[in-house]
SELUMRO-103269 format. One record per residue: residue number from 1; x, y, z of N, C-alpha, C in turn. Coordinates in nm, 3 decimals. Example, Ala and Ser with C-alpha at 12.3 -4.5 7.8 and 13.67 -1.06 7.14 Angstrom:
<atoms>
    i      n.X      n.Y      n.Z     ca.X     ca.Y     ca.Z      c.X      c.Y      c.Z
    1    1.319   -0.569    0.780    1.230   -0.450    0.780    1.320   -0.330    0.780
    2    1.285   -0.225    0.708    1.367   -0.106    0.714    1.290    0.003    0.787
</atoms>
This chain:
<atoms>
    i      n.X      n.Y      n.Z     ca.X     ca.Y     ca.Z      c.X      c.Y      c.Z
    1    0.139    1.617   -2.283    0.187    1.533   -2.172    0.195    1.388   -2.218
    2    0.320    1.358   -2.180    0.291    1.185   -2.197    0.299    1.065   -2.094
    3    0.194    1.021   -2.137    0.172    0.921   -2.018    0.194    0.788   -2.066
    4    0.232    0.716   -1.925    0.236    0.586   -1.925    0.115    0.510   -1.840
    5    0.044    0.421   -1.899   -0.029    0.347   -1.802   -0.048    0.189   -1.775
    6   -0.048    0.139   -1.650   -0.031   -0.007   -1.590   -0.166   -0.050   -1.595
    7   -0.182   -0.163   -1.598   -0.340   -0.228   -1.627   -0.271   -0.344   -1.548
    8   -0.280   -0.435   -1.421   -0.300   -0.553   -1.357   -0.329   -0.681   -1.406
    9   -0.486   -0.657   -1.427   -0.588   -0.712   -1.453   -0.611   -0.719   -1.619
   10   -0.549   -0.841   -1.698   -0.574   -0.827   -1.799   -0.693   -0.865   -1.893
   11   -0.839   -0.908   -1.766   -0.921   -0.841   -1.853   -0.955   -0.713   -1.824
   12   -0.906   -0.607   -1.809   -0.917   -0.480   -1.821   -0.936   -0.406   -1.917
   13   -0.812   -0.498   -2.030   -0.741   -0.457   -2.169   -0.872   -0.396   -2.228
   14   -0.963   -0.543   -2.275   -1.093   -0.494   -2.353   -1.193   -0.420   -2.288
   15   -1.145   -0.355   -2.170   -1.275   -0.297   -2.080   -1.310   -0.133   -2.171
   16   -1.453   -0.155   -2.163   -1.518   -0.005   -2.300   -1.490    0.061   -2.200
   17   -1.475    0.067   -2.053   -1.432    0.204   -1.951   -1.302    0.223   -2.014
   18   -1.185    0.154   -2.039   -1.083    0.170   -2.075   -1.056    0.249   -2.131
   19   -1.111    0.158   -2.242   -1.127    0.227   -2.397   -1.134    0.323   -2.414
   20   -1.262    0.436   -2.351   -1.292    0.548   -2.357   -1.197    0.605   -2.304
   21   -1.141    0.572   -2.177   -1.089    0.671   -2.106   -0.956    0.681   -2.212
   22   -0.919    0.617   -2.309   -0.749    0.609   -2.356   -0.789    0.700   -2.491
   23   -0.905    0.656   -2.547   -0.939    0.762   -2.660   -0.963    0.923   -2.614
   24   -1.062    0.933   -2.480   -1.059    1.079   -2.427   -0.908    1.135   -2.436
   25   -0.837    1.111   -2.330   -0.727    1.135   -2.412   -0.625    1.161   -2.514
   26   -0.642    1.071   -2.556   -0.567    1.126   -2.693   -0.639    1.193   -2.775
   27   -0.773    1.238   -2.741   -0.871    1.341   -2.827   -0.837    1.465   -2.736
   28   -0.774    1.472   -2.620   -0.759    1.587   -2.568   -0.592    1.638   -2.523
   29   -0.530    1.548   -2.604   -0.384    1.556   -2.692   -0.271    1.475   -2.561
   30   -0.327    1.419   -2.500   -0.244    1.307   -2.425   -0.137    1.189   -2.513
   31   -0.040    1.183   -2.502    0.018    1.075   -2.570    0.012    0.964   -2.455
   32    0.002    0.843   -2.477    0.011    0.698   -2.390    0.053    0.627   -2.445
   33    0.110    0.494   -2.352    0.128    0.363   -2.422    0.104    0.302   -2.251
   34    0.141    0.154   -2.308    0.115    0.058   -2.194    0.229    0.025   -2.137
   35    0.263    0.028   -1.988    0.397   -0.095   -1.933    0.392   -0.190   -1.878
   36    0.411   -0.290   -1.907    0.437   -0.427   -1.767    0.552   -0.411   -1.658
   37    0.667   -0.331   -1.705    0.798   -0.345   -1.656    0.800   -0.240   -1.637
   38    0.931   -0.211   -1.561    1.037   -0.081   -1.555    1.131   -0.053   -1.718
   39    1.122   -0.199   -1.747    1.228   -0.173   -1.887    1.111   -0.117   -2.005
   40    1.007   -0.129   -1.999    0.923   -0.069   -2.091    0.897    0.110   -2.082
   41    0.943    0.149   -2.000    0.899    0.306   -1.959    0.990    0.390   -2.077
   42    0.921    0.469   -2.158    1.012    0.562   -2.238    1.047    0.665   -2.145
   43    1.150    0.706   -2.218    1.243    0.878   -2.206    1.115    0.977   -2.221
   44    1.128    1.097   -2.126    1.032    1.198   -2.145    0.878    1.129   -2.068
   45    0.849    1.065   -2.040    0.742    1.034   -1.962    0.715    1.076   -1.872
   46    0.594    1.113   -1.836    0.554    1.291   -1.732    0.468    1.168   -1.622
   47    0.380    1.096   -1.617    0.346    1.045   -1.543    0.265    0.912   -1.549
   48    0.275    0.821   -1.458    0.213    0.695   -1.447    0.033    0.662   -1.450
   49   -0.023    0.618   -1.457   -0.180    0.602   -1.472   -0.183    0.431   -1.442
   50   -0.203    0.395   -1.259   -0.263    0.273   -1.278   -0.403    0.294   -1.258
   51   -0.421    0.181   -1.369   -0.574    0.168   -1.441   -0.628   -0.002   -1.349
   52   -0.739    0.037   -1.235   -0.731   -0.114   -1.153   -0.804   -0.026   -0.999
   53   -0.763   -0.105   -0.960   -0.772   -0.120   -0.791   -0.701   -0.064   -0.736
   54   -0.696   -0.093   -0.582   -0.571   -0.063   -0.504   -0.474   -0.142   -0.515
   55   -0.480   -0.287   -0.544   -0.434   -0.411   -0.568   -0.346   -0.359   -0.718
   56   -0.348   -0.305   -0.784   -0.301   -0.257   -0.913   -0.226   -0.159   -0.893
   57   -0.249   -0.074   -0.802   -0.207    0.036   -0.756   -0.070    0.002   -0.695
   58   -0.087   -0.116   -0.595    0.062   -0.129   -0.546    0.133   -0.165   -0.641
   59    0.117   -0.238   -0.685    0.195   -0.321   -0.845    0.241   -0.155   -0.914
   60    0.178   -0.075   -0.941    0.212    0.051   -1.023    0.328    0.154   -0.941
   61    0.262    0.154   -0.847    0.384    0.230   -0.730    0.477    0.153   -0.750
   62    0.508    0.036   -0.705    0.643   -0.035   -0.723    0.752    0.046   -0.873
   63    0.669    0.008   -1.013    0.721    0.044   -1.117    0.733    0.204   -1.103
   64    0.661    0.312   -1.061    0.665    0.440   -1.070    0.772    0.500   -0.966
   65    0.819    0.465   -0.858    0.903    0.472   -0.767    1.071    0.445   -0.849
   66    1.084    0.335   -0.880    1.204    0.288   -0.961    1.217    0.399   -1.033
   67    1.132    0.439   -1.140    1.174    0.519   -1.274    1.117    0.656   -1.241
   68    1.024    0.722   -1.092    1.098    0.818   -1.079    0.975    0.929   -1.093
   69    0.856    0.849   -1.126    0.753    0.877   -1.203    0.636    0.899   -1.092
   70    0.562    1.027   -1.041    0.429    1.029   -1.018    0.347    0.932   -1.060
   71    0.213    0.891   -0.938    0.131    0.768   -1.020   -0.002    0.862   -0.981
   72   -0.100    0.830   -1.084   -0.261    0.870   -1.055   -0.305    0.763   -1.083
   73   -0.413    0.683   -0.960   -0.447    0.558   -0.964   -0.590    0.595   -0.988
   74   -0.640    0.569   -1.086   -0.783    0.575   -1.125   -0.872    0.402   -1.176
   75   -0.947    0.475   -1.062   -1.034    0.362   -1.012   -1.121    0.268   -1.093
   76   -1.089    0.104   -1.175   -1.173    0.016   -1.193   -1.161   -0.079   -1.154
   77   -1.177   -0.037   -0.982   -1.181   -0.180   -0.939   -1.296   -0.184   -0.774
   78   -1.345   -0.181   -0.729   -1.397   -0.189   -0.610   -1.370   -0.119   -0.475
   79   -1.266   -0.123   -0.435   -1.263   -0.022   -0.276   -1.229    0.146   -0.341
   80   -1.102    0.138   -0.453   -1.033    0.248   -0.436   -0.982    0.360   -0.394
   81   -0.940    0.320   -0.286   -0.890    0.384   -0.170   -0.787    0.484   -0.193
   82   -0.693    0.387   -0.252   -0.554    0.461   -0.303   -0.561    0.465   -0.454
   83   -0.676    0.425   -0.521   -0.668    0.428   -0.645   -0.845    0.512   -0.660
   84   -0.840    0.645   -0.614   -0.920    0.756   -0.595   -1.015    0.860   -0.714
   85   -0.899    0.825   -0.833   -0.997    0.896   -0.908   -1.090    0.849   -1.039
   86   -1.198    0.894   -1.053   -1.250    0.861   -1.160   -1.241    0.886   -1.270
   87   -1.239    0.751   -1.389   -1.211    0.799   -1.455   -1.263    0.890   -1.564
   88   -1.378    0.933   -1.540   -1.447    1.093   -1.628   -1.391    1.198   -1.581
   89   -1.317    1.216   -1.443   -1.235    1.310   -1.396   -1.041    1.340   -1.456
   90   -1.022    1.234   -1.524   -0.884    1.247   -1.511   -0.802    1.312   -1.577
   91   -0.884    1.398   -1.706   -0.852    1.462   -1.790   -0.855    1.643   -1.692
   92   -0.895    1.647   -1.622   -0.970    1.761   -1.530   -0.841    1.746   -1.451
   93   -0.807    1.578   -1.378   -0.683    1.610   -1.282   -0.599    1.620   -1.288
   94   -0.551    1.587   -1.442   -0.413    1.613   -1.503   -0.370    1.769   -1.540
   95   -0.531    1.834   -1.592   -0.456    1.964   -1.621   -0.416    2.094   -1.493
   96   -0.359    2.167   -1.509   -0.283    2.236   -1.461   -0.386    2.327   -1.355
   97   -0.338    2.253   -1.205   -0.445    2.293   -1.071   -0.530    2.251   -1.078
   98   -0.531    2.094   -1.135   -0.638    2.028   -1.105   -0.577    1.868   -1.058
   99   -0.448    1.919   -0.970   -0.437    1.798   -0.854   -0.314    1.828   -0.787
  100   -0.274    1.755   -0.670   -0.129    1.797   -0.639   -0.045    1.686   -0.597
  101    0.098    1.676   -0.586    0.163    1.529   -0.516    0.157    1.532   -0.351
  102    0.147    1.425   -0.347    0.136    1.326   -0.209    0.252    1.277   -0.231
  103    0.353    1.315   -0.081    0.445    1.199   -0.104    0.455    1.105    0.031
  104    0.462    0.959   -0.017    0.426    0.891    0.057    0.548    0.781    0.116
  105    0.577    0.743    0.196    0.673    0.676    0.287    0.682    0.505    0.226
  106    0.767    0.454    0.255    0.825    0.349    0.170    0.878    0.219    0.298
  107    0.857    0.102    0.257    0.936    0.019    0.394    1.013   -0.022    0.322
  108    1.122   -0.041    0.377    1.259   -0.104    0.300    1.318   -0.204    0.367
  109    1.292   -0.333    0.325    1.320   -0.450    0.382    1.486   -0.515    0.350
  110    1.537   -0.551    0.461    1.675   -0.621    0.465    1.638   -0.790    0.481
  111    1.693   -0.916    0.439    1.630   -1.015    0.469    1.773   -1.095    0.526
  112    1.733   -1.206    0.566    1.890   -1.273    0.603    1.856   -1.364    0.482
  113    1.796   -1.357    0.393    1.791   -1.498    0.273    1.751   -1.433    0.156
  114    1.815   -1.469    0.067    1.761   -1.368   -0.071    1.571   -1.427   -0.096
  115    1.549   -1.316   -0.118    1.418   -1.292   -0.202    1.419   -1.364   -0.398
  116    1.339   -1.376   -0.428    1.292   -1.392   -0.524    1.308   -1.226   -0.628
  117    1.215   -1.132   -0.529    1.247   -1.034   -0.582    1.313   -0.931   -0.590
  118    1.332   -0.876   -0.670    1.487   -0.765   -0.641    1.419   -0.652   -0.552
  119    1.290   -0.647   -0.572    1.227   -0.488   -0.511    1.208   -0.493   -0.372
  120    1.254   -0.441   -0.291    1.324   -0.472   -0.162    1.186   -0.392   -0.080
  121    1.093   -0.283   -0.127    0.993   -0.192   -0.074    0.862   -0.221   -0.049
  122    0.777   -0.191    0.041    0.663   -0.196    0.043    0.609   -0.047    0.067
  123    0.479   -0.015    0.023    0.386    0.071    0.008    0.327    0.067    0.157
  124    0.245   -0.026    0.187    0.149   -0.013    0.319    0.191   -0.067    0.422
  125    0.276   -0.265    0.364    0.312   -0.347    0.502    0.383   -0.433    0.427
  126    0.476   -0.474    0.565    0.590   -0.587    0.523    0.508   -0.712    0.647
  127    0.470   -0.815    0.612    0.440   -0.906    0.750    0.488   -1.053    0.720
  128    0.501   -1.082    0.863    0.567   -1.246    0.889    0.421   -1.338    0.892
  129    0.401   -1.440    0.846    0.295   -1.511    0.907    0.306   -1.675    0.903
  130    0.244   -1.725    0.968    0.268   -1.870    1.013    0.223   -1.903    0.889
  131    0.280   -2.072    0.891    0.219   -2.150    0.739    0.171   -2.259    0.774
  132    0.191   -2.315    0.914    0.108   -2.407    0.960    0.029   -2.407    1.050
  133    0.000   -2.506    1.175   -0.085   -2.474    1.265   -0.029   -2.400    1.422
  134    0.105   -2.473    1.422    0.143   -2.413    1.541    0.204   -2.209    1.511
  135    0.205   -2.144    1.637    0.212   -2.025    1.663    0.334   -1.993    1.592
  136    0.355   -1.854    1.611    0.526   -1.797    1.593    0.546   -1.756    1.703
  137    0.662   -1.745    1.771    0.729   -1.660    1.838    0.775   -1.595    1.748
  138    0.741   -1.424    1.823    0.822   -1.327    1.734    0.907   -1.242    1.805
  139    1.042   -1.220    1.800    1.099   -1.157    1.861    1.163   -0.999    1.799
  140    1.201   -0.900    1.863    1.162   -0.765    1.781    1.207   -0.670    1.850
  141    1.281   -0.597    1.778    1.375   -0.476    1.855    1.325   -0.345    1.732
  142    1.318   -0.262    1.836    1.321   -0.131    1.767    1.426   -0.039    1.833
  143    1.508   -0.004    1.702    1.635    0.061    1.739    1.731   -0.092    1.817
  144    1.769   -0.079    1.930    1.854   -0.150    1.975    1.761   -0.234    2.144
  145    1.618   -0.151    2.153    1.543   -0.178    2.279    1.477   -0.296    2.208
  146    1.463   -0.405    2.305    1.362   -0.538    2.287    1.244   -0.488    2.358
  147    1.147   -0.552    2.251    0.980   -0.567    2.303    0.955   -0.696    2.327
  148    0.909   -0.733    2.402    0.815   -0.859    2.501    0.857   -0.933    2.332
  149    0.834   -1.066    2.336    0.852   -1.146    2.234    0.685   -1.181    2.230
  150    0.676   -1.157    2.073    0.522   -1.238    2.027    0.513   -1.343    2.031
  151    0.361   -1.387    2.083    0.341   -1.520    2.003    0.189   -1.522    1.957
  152    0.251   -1.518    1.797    0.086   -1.452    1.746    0.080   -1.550    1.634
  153   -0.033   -1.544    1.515    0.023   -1.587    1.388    0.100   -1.503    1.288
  154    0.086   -1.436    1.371    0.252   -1.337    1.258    0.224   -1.154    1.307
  155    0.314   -1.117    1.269    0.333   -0.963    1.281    0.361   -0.874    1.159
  156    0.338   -0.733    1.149    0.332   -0.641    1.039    0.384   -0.513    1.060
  157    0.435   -0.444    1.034    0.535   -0.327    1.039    0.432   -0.261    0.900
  158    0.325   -0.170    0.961    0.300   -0.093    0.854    0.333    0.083    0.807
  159    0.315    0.127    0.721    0.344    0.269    0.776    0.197    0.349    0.740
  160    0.210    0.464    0.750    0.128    0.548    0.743   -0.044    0.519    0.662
  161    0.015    0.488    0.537   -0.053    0.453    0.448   -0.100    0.360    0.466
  162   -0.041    0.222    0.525   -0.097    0.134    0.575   -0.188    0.086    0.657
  163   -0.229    0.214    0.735   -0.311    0.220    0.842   -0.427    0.163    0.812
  164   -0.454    0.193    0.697   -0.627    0.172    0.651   -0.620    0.061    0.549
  165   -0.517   -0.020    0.553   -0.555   -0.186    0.491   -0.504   -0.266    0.604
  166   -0.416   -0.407    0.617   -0.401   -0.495    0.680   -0.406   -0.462    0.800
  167   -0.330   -0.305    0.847   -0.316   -0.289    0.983   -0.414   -0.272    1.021
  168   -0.492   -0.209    1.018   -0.682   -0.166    0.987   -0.754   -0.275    1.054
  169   -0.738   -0.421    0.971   -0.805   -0.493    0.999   -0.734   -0.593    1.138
  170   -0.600   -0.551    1.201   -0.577   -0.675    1.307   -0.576   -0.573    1.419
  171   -0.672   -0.434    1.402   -0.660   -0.361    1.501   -0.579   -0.241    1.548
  172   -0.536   -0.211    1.417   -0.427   -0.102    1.437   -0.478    0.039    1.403
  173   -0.414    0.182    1.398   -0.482    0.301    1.427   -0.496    0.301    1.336
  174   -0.580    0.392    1.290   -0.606    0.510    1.180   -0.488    0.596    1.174
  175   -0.397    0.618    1.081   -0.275    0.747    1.079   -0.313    0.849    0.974
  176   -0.310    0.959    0.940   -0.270    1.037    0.817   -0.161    0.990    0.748
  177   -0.143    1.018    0.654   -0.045    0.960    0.531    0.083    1.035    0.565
  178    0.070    1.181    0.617    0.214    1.223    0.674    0.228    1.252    0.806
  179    0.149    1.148    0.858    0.212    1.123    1.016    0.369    1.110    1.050
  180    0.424    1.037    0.872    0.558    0.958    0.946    0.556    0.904    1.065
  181    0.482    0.776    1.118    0.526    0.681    1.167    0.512    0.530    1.126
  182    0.564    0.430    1.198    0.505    0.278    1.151    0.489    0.251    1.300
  183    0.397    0.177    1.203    0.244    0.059    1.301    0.316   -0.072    1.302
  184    0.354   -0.132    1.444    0.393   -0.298    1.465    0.270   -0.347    1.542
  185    0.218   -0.421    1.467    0.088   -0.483    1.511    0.072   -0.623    1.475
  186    0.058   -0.711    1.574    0.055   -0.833    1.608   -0.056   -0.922    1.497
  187   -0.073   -1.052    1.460   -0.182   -1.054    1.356   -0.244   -1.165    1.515
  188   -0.343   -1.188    1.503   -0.438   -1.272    1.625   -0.363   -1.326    1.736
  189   -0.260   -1.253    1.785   -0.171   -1.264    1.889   -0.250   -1.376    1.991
  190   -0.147   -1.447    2.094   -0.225   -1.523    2.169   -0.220   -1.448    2.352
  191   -0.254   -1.334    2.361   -0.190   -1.287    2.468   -0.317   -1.175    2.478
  192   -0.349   -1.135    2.587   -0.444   -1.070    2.598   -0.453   -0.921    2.623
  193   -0.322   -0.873    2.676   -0.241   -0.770    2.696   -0.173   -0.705    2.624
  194   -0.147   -0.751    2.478   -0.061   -0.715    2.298   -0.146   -0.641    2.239
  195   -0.094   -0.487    2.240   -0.139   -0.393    2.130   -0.050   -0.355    2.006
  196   -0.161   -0.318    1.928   -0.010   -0.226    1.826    0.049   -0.110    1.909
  197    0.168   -0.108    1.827    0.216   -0.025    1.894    0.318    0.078    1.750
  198    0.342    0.239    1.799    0.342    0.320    1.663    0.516    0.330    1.749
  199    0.550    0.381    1.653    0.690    0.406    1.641    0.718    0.506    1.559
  200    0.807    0.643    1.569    0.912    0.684    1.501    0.932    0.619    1.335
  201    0.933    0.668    1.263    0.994    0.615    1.104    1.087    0.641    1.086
  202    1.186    0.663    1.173    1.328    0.705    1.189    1.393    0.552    1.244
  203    1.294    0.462    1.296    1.380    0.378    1.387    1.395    0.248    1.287
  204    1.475    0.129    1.294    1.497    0.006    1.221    1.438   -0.044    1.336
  205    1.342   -0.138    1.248    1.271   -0.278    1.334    1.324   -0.417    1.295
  206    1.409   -0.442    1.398    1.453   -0.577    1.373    1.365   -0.691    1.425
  207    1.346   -0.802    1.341    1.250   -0.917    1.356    1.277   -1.026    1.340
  208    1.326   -1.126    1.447    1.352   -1.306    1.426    1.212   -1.387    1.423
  209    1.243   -1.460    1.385    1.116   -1.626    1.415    1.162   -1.686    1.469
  210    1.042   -1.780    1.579    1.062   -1.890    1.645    0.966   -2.003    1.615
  211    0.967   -2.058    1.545    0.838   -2.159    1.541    0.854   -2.315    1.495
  212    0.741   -2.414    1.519    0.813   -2.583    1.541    0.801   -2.615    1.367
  213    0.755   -2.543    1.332    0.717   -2.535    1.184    0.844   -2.502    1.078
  214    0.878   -2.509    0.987    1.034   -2.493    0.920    0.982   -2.395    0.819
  215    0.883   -2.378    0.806    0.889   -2.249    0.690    0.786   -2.151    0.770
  216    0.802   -2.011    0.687    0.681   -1.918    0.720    0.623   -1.838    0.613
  217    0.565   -1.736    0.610    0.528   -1.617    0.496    0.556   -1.525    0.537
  218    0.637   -1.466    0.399    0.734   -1.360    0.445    0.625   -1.255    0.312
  219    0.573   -1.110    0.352    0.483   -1.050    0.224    0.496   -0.902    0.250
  220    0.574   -0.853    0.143    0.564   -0.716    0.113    0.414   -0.689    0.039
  221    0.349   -0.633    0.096    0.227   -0.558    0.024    0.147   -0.707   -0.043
  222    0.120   -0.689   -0.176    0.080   -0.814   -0.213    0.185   -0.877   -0.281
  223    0.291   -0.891   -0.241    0.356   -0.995   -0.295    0.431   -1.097   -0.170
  224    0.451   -1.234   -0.195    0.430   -1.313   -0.081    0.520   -1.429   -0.116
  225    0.628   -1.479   -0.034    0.718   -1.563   -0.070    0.738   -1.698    0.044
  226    0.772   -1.764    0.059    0.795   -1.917    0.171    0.916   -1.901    0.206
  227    0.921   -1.884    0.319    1.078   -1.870    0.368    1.130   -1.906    0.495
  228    1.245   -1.982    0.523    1.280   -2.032    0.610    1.216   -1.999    0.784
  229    1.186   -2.069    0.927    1.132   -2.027    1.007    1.223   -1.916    1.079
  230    1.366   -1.987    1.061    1.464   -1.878    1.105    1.486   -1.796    1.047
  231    1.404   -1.710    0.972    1.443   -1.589    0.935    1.505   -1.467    1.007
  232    1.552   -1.324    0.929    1.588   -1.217    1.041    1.565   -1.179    0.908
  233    1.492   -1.060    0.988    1.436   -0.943    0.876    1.517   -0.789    0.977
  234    1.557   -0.650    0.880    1.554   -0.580    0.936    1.420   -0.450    0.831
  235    1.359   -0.398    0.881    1.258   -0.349    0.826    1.304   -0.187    0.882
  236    1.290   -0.100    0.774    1.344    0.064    0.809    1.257    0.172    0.657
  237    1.294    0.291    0.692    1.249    0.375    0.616    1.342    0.383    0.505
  238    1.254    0.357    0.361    1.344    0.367    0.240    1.377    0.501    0.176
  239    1.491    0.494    0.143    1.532    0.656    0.103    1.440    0.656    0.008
  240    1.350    0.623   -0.052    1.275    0.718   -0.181    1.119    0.683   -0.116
  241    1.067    0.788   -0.208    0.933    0.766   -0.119    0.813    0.779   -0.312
  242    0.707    0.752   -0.261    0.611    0.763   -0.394    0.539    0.889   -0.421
  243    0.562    0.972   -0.555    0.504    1.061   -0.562    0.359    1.048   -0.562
  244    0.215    1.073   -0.515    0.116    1.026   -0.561   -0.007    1.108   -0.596
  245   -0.040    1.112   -0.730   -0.070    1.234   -0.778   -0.227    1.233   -0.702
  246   -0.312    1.360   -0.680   -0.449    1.333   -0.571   -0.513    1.451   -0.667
  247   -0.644    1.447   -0.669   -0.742    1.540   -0.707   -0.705    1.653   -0.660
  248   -0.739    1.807   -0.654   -0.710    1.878   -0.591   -0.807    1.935   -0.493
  249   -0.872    1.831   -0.462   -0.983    1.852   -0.365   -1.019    1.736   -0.295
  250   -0.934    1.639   -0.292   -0.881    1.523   -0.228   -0.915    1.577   -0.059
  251   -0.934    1.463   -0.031   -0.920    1.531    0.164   -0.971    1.356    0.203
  252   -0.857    1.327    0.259   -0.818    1.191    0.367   -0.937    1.178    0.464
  253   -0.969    1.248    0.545   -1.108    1.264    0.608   -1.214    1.208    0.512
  254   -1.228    1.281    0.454   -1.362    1.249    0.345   -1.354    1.148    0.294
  255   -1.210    1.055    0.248   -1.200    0.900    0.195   -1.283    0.822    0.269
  256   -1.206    0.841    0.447   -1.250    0.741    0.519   -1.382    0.759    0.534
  257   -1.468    0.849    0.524   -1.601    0.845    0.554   -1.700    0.766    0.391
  258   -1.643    0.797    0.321   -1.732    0.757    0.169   -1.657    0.616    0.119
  259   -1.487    0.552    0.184   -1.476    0.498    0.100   -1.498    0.324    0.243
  260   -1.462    0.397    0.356   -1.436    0.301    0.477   -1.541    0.328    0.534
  261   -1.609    0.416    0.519   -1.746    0.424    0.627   -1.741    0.469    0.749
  262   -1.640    0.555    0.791   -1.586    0.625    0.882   -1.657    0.667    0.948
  263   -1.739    0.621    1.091   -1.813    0.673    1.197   -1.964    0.655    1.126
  264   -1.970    0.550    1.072   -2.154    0.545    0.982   -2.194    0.440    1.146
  265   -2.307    0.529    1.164   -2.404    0.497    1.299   -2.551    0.544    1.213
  266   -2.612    0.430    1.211   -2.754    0.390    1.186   -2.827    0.519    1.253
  267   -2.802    0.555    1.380   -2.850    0.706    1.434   -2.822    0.783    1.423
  268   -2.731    0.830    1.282   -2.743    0.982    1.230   -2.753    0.994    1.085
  269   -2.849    0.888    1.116   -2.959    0.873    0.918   -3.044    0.929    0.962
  270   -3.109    1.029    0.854   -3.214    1.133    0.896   -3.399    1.034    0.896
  271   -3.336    0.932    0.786   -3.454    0.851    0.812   -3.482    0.823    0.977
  272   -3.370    0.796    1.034   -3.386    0.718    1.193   -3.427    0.802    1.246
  273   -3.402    0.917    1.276   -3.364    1.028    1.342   -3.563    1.082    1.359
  274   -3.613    1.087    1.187   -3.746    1.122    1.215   -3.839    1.043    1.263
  275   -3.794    0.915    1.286   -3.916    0.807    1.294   -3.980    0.789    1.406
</atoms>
């Protein structure tokens, strides 16, 4: 098998976890090399390996999506949520029934102002956010119906996957990864009555700004650009989606409990329980 693998974080390079894990390999007849780019990926390449975080992980999806490529995100970095496996395991998850693909949903952003970057997709969330002190008005159609206009410090269109990062934290659900839907959820809205709210992944979310301020933040996943207040974004489901390779004993349930802490109550520690 030959693999390609992404490293973020370039002190990673000299990391002895690395190390080992690139020699295991090729002692157990793996071919590798390294990519920064899409233009670095050889012919015949079976699958992606970001080596990092989740934070690394999106960066790797981006490149593995383009060229077409399954990613297994194995974990040196702190939460690893989406970057799940370890790496003494990965020689185990590569071989044959020892993992399966996840395929995962994509946001595909339209802008009224060119981007910086050509990669038009996000993984978890696309969001608007203020850059100064005063509010946004946000105004926002799904499909062709208007919703109440925001006025928050910004808003986020996440999908599935997204549930359990940014949307997570401004109050939005918990989804499964193949729920197929997206999460529009307000970021510290000023209104007391503003929930997220889920939608169809079938529908286009159209999104203006209103604010006294002349620029805003416009951020696919972690990447993040300054852009006019009058923006118009249209945000929809991208025809390609990410293959994402999982242990074969993976289970979404069990993340959120070991990796998010999913329902941890001090009263069903057996210490508490006997005391």
């Amino acid at each position: 098998m030959k693999l390609a693998y992404y490293i973020k974080n370039e002190s990673l390079g000299p990391d002895t976890g690395v190390r080992s894990l690139l020699e295991t390999l090729s002692a157990e007849g793996f071919s590798h090399y390294r990519v920064r780019c899409v233009e670095d990926v050889e012919a015949g390449t079976d699958a992606l390996l970001s080596l990092g975080g989740d934070g690394t992980f999106l960066n790797a999806s981006a490149l593995a999506v383009r060229c077409s490529l399954p990613v297994l995100g194995v974990n040196f970095g702190r939460l690893g949520f989406l970057s799940d496996a370890d790496p003494a395991d990965v020689v185990r998850i590569l071989a044959p029934g020892g993992s399966r693909i996840e395929r995962r949903s994509l946001l595909e952003l339209k802008a009224s102002c060119p981007l910086p970057d050509s990669w038009p997709c996000a993984l978890n969330e696309i969001s608007v956010s203020r850059i100064g002190a005063s509010m946004l008005g946000i105004d926002v159609h799904v499909g062709t119906t208007p919703l109440p206009t925001y006025w928050a410090d910004g808003l986020l269109v996440a999908t599935s996957s997204g549930s359990t990062a940014y949307s997570l934290s401004v109050g939005g659900p918990i989804c499964t990864p193949d729920t197929g839907v997206f999460i529009i959820a307000p970021i510290s809205p000023h209104n007391l009555n503003v929930r997220p709210l889920i939608v169809p992944q079938t529908v286009t979310v159209a999104i203006s700004l209103r604010s006294r301020d002349c620029e805003a933040v416009l951020t696919l996943d972690n990447r993040s650009y300054t852009v006019g207040s009058g923006l118009e974004l249209e945000v929809r489901l991208a025809d390609k989606c990410l293959e994402r390779i999982c242990p074969a004993e993976s289970n979404f349930f069990n993340a959120l409990r070991s990796r998010l802490l999913w329902g941890a109550d001090v009263r069903n520690s057996p210490d508490v329980l006997h005391e």
